[in-house]
N, C-alpha and C positions, 0 to 999 in steps of 0.2 A: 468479511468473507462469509459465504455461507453456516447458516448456522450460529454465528454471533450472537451476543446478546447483553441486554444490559439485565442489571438486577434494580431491582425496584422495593422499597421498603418503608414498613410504615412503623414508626417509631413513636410513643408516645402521645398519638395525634399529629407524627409530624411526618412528613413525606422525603426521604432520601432516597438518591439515586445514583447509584454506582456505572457510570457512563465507559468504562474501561476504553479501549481505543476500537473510535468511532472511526467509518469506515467517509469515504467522499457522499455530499449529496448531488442531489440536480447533476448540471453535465458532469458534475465528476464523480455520478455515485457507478460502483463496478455492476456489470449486466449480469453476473454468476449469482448474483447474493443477493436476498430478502432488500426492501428496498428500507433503509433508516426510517425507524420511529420516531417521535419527538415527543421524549415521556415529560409532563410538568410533574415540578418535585419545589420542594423548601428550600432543601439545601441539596448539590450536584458535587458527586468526586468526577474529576475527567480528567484523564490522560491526556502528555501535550508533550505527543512526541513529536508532532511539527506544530508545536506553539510559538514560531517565531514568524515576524512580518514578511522574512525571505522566499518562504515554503507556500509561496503562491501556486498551485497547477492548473494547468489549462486543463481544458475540458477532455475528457476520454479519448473522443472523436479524435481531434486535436491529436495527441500524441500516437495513436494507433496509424491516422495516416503517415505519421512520422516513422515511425515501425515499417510499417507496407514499402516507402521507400526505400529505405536500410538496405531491405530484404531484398527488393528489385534490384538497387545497382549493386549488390554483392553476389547477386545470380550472376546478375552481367556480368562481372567478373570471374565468372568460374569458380567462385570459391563458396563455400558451404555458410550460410550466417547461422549464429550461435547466439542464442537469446539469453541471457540471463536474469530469472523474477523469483521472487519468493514462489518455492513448492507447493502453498498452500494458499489460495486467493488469489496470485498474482499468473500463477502460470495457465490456470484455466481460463483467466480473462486471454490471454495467447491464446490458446487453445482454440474456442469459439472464434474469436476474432480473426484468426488465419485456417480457417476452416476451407480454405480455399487448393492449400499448400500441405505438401504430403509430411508429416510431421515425425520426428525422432523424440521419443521424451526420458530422461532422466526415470530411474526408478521412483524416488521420492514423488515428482507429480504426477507420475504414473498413475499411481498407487491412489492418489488424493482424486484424478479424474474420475474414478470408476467410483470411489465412494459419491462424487457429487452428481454422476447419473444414475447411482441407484438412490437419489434422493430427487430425482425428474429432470435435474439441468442437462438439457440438450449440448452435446457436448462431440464433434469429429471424432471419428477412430482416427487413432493414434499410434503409432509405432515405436516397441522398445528400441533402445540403445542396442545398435549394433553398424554392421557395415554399412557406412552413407555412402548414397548413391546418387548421383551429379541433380540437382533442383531440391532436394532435400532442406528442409529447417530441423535444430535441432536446438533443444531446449533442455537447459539446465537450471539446477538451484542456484542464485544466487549468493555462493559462498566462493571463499578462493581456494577450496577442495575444488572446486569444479576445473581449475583447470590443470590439473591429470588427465580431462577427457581428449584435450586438446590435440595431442600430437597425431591419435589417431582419428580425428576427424579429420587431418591434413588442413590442405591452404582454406582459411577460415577468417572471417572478422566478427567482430563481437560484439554487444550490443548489451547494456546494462537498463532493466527497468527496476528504479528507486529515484524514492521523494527526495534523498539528494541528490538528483542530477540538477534540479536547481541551480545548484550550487557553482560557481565557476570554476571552470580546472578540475572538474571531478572525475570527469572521464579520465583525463590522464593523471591524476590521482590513484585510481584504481587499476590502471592499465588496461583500459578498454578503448575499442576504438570508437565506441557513441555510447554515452548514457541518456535516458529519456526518462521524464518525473513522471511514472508511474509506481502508485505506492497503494497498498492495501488500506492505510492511515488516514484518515482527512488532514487536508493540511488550512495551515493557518484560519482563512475566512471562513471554511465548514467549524471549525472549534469557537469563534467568536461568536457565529451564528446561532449553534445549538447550545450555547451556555445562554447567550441572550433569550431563545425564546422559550427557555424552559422557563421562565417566570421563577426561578430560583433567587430568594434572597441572599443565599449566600452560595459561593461556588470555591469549590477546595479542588489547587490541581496539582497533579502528581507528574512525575518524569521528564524525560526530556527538557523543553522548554517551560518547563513550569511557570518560574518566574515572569517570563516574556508575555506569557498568555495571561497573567494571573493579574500583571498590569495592563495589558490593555484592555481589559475588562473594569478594573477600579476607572479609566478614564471615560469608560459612557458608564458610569453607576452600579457598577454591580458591585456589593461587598467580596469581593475576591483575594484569597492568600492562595501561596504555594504550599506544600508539607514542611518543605524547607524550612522557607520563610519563619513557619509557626515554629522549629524544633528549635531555631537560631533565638526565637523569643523566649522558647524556654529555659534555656541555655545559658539564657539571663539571669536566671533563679537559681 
């Protein structure tokens, strides 16, 4: 998301780099935010909340036309479509993207729009949360507080953007009637990528998928554990 960042550090003569959770590159990197670095370091901590081989995404493009449909045949139907993305990174990428369509937004990314055009991102005016009016989009946080909003938007279908929609069964897992893999996170192939070409001899990963990511890294060569991994070794002692 805009504004991100990693930490960079030199230790001893030795170069560490605290990768925290990296955003998509190439077609999947998001168009609102600085575009990823690729810092070389010694040793890399990285985050591996989609560190598993499932958490493939298609390219931006790719899922936004998927979005644009949603939206079309839910107009056609009369009914209001209701977007669901993280308030912070995910809904501006909306935002810009259907800059075409007269927009309703949730206070929370509301709120984060106007901080990310007073920081230059070109970004549609926007409409608070209030009485929808027939062609309308309306966009909420991705939480399931969100739907209290629902009854008063009336006849509505609903639309989840997260890295797991991957996932099969998820939309009706969550109770939506479409999820689409749009995720703030890089997933899987961006994390193998920027571990591999950080020329890192060792790579230490944290969260989610750790272990997942941490192996498929020890199989093209990289010295790679989880935190887990290492606490379970000590654990030994």
């Amino acid at each position: 998301m805009l504004g991100s960042a990693q930490l960079h550090c030199e230790l001893a003569g030795r170069t560490i780099v605290y990768a925290g959770d990296l955003g998509g590159a190439g077609e999947r990197a998001p168009a609102t935010a600085e575009r990823q670095e690729q810092v070389p370091c010694e040793t890399l901590l990285l985050r591996a909340t989609y560190g598993h081989p499932r958490y493939a995404f298609p390219p931006r493009a790719e899922v936004f036309e998927d979005l644009s449909r949603f939206i079309a045949a839910t107009l056609a139907e009369r009914r209001t479509p209701v977007i669901l993305a993280a308030p912070l990174g995910g809904a501006q990428e909306v935002i810009q993207h259907l800059a075409g369509h007269e927009l309703r937004l949730h206070p929370a990314p509301l709120r984060f729009a106007e901080v990310y055009r007073a920081q230059g991102v070109a970004l549609p005016a926007v409409l608070p949360l209030g009485a929808i009016q027939p062609g309308q989009v309306v966009v909420l946080p991705a939480h399931p507080r969100s739907r209290r909003y629902l009854p008063d938007i009336g006849p509505s279908r609903v639309c989840l953007l997260s890295g797991r929609a991957v996932e099969q069964g998820y939309a009706g897992e969550v109770g939506v009637d479409v999820a689409l893999p749009l995720s703030d996170h890089a997933g899987f192939s961006d994390l193998l990528q920027y571990a591999v070409r950080s020329g890192a001899s060792r790579v230490l990963t944290v969260h989610g998928y750790a272990e997942d990511l941490a192996h498929a890294l020890r199989q093209r060569g990289v010295r790679a554990h989880s935190i887990r991994e290492l606490q379970r070794q000590l654990e030994l002692f």
